[in-house]
C-alpha positions in Angstrom: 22.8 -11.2 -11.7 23.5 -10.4 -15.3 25.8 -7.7 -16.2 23.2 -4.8 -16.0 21.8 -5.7 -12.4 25.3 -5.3 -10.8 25.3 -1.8 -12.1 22.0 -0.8 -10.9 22.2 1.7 -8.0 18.7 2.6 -6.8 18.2 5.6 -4.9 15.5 5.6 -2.3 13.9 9.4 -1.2 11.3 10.0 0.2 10.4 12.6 3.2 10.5 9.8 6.4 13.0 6.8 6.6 12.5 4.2 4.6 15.1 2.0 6.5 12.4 2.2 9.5 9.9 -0.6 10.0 7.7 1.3 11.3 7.4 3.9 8.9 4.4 3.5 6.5 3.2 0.2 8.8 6.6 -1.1 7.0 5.5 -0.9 3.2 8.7 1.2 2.4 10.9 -1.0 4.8 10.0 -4.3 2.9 10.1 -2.8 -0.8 13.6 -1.3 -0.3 14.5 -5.2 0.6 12.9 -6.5 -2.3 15.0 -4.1 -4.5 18.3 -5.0 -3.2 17.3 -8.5 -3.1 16.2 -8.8 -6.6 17.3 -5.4 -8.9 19.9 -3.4 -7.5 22.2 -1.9 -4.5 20.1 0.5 -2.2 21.2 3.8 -1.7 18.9 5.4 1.0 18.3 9.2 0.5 16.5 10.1 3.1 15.0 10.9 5.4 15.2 14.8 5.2 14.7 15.5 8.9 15.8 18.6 8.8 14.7 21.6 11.2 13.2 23.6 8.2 11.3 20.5 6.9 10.4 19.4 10.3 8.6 23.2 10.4 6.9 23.9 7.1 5.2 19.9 8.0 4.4 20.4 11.2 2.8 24.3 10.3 1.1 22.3 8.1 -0.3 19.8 10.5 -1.3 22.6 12.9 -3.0 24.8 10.2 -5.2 21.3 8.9 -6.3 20.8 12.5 -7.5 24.6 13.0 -9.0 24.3 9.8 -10.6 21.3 10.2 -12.3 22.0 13.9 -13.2 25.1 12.9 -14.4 24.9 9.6 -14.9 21.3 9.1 -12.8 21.9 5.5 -9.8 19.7 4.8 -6.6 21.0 3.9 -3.5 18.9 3.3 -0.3 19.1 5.0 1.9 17.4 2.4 0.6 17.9 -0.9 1.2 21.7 -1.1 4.5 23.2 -3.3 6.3 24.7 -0.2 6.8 21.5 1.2 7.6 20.0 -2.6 9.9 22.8 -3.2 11.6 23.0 -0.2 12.1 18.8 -0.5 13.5 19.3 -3.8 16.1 21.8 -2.5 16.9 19.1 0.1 17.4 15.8 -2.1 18.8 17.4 -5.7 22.1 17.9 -4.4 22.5 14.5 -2.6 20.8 12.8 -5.9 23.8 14.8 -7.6 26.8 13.1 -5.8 24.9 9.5 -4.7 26.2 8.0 -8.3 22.8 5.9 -8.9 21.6 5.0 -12.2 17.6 5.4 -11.1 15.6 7.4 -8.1 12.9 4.9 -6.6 10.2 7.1 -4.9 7.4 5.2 -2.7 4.6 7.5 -2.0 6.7 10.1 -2.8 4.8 12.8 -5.2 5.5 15.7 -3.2 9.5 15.0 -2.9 9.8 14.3 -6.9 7.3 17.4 -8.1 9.8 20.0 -8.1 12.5 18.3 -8.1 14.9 19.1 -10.7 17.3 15.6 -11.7 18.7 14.2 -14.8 18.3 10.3 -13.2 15.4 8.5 -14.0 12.4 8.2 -11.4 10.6 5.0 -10.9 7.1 6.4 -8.8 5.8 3.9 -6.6 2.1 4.9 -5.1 -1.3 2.5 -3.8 -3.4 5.5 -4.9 -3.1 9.1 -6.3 -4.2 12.4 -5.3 -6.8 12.5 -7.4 -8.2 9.2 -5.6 -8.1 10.0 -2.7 -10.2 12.9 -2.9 -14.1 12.5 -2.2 -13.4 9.2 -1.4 -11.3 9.3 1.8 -12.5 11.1 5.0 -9.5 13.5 4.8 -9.7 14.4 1.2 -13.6 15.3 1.7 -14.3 19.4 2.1 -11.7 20.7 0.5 -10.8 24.0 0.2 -10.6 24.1 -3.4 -7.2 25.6 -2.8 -5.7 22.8 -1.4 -7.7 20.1 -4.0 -6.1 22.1 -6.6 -2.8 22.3 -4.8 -2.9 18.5 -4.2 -3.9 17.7 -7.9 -1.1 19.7 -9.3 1.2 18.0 -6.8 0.1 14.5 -8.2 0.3 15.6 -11.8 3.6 16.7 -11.6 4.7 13.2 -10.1 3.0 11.0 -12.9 4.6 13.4 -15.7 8.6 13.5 -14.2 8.6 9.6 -13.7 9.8 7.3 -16.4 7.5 4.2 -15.0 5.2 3.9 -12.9 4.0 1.5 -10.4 0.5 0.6 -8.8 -0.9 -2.3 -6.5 -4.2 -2.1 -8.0 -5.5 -1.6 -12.1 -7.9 1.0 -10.2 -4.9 3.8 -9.1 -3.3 2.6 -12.7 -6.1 3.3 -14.2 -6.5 7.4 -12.4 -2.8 8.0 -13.9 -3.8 7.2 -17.2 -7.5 8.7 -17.4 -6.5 11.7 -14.9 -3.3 12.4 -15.0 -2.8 11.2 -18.9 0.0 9.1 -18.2 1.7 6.7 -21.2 0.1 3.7 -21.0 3.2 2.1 -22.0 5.3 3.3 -18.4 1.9 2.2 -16.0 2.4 -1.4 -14.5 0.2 -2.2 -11.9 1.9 -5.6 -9.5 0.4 -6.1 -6.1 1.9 -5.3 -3.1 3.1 -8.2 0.1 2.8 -8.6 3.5 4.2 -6.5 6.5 5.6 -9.7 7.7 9.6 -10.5 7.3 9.6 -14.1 5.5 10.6 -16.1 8.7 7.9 -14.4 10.5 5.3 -15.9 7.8 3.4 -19.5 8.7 4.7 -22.6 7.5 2.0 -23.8 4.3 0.7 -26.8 7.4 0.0 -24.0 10.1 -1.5 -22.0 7.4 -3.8 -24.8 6.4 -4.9 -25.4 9.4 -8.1 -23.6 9.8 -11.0 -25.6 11.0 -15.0 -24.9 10.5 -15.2 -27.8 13.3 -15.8 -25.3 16.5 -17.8 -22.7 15.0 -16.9 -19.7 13.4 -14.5 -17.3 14.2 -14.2 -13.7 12.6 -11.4 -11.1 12.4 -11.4 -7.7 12.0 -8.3 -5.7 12.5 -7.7 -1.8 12.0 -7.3 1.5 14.2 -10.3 3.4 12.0 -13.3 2.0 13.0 -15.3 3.3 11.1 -13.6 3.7 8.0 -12.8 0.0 8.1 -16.5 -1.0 8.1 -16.5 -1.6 12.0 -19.9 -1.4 11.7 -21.0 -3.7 9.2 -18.6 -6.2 11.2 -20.4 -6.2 14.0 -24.0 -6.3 12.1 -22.4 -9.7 10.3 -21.3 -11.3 13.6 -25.0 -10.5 15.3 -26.7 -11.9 12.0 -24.7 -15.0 12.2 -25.9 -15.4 15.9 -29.5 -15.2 15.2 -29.4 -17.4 12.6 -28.2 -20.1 15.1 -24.4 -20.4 14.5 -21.8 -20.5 17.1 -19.9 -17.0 16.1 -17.9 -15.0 17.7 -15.0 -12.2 16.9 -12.0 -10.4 17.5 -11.3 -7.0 17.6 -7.8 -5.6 16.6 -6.3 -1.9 16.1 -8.9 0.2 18.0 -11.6 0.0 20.7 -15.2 -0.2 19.3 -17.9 2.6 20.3 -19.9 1.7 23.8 -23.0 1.0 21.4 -21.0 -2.0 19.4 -19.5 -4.3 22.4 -20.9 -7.8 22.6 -19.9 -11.0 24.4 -19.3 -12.1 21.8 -16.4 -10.2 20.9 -12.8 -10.1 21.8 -10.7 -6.6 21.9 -7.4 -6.8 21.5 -6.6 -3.1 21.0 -3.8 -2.2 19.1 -0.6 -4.9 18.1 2.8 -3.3 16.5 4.5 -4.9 14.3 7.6 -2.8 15.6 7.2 -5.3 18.4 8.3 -9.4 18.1 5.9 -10.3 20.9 3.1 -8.2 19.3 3.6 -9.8 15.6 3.3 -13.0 16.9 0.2 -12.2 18.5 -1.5 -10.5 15.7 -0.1 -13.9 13.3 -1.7 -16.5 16.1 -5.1 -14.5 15.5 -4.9 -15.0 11.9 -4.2 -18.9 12.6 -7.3 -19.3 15.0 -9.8 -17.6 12.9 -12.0 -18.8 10.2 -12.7 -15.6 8.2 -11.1 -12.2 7.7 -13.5 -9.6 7.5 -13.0 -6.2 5.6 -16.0 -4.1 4.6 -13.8 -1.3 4.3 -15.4 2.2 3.4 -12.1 3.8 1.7 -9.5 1.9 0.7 -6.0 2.0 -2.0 -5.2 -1.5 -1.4 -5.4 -3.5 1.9 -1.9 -5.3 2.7 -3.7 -6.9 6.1 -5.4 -9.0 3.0 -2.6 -10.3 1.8 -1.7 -11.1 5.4 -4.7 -12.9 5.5 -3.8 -15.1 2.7 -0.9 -15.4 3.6 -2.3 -17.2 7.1 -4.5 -19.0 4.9 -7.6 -17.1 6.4 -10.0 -16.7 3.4 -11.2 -12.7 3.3 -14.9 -11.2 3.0 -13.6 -7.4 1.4 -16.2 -4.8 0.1 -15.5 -4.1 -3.4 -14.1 -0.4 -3.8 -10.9 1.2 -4.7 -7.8 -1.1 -5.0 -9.3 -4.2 -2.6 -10.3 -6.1 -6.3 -6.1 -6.0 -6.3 -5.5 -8.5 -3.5 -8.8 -10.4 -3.2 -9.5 -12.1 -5.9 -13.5 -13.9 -6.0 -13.8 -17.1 -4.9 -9.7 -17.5 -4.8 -9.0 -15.8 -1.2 -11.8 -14.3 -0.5 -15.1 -13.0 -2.0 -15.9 -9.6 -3.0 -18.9 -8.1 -1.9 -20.8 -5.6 -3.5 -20.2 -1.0 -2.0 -23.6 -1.2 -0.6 -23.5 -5.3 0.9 -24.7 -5.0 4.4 -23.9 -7.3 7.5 -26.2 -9.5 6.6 -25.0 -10.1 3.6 -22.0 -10.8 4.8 -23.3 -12.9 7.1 -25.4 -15.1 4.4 -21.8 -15.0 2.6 -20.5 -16.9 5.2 -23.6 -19.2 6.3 -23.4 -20.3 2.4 -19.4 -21.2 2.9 -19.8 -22.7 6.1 -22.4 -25.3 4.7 -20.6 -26.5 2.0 -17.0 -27.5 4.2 -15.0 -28.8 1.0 -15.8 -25.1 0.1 -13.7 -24.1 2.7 -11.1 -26.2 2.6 -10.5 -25.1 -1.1 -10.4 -21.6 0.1 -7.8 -21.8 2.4 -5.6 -23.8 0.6 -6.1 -20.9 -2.3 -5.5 -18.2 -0.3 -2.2 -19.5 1.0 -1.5 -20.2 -2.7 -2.4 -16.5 -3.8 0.2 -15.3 -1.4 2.8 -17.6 -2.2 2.6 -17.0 -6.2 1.8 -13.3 -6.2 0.9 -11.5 -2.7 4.8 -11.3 -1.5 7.6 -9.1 -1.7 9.8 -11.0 -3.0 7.2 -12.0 -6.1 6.8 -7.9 -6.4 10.7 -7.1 -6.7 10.7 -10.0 -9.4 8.2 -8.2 -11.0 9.7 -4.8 -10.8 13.4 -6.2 -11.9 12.7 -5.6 -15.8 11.0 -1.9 -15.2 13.7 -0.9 -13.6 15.8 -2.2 -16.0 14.5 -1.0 -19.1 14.6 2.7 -17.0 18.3 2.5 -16.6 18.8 1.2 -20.3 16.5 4.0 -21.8 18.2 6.6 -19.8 21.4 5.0 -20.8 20.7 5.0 -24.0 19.7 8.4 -24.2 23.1 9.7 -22.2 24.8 7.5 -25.1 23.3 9.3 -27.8 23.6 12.9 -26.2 27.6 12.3 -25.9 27.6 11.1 -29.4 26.0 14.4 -30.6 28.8 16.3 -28.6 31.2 14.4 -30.2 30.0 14.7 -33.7 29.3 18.2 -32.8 33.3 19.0 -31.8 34.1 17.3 -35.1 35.8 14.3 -32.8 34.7 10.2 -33.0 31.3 9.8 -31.4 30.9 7.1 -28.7 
């Protein structure tokens, strides 16, 4: 560490605990190490679990639910200024005594909107208000209330943080076009796995998948639907009536009476929370051939880059921020919004009979994790942001106690 990364002290806030694993599926577990591995000593500010937080979210979680079953409108039960305000209230005065040089907020626009600090913020988010509404099921029907609400929430964010950082150049890309961020503070560096490091296969396990006993298929999340359930199922029954030994697993939810098969295997939910249960979900990334993710809605996709990491080459619709951890013909292929299963299946019938094809792809996608779909390769990549943060802000308090000086007629700094 040079002289400046000994200094760093990063503050972490954000609403839940960040220290928990199973908070956010792990994403804010596995940055915080990344930080204090490669940029800085962690300072957790959070969670705020206080009784009048605890109140004002869960109010809001009953009044979306009325509103939703009654009126089929959306409202949102985070993105609304009590909550901000009252989470500003909470964290100001312990950002105010935690002596850090820089605030790090993952997911965290409602807890930096109102918040009044004279530390820099880095804002960490896979997608902003703005897309995420009209594109995911719960920011559809809006009240326009609560879409203005939300959008004011997110703008707030974008304008109080001195960088910026996005998985994908298509949640980059909102902040700049939507929310008129600097170009200059918007770095987009892909997210890792929700796996620790010793968890992760060894490069030889990873490599060895096999096209020798037919195909196997993956498909793992709790929305069915939303995660293209469907169009998974379509791909596996095209692949069978075109004469090829198929079959599929199942994992995160059980599929709709109309959409079992023989042919496919439910496993219905794994934790990650769980040893015995992360093993499992790893040894079905081992046995199978392809990872399928015809997603409908979608920020990012970490389960891709857990793929890769398995060396298990991906078939991903092409929307949102999925073009951020799949890239075409590297670990995975990218198939068009409106691809259907057969499509998918022809995708796959076109890999299958061309084996060296194969083989390539897996050795690529283990290679796309190791150089770039990691933690560790993401806290390498933040190290200079946060960096040039501190030194701006640095810089800046340097200057203002120079002006003070000159002002009292004494030496400046």
């Amino acid at each position: 560490m040079n002289e400046l990364d000994s200094m760093i002290k990063i503050a972490i806030i954000q609403r839940e605990d960040a220290r928990d694993v199973k908070c956010h599926s792990g994403v804010f577990y596995f940055m915080a190490k990344a930080l204090d591995k490669h940029v800085g000593e962690i300072v957790y500010v959070c969670p705020d679990d206080s009784l009048l937080t605890g109140a004002i979210v869960n109010a809001g979680r009953v009044l979306a639910h009325t509103s939703h079953a009654i009126s089929g409108r959306h409202i949102s039960a985070y993105h609304h200024r009590i909550l901000s305000k009252r989470l500003a209230h909470t964290f100001a005065p312990c950002l105010a005594h935690c002596g850090c040089d820089v605030i790090f907020a993952p997911n965290a626009s409602a807890e930096i909107a109102n918040l009044s600090t004279s530390i820099p913020i880095v804002y960490r988010t896979d997608m902003n208000w703005s897309d995420m509404v009209d594109y995911y099921p719960g920011g559809t029907s809006l009240f326009e209330f609560f879409r203005a609400e939300g959008d004011s929430i997110g703008a707030a964010a974008v304008g109080k943080a001195s960088a910026l950082v996005y998985p994908s150049a298509w949640a980059a890309r909102t902040a700049i076009e939507h929310y008129k961020a600097d170009a200059g503070k918007v770095h987009t560096i892909p997210s890792g796995t929700n796996f620790e490091n010793a968890e992760i296969p060894s490069r030889e396990a990873a490599l060895g998948h096999s096209l020798g006993g037919g195909v196997a298929l993956l498909r793992v999340g709790v929305d069915w639907q939303r995660k293209g359930g469907v169009i998974a199922y379509e791909c596996l029954l095209e692949l069978l009536r075109g004469g090829l030994d198929a079959k599929m697993v199942v994992c995160g939810c059980v599929p709709p009476e109309l959409y079992r098969h023989p042919k496919i295997e439910i496993v219905p939910f794994l934790g990650k929370s769980d040893p015995l249960q992360r093993r499992r979900l790893s040894q079905l990334f081992l046995e199978a051939n392809f990872f399928l993710f015809p997603t409908l809605a979608e920020a990012y996709g970490i389960v891709l880059c857990e793929a890769s990491a398995h060396g298990l080459p991906s078939l991903a619709r092409d929307t949102g921020g999925v073009g951020a951890a799949v890239t075409d013909g590297e670990n995975g292929y990218l198939l068009p919004p409106d691809a259907t299963g057969r499509q998918y299946a022809n995708k796959i019938l076109k890999i299958v009979q061309d084996g060296s094809n194969y083989e390539r792809l897996v050795l690529s996608s283990r290679m796309a994790y190791e150089e770039r779909l990691n933690w560790d390769a993401w806290g390498r990549a933040v190290k200079p942001i946060f960096e040039q943060v501190v030194e701006e802000s640095r810089l800046v308090a340097r200057n203002a106690m120079g002006g003070v000086a000159r002002h009292n007629g004494k030496v400046g700094c």
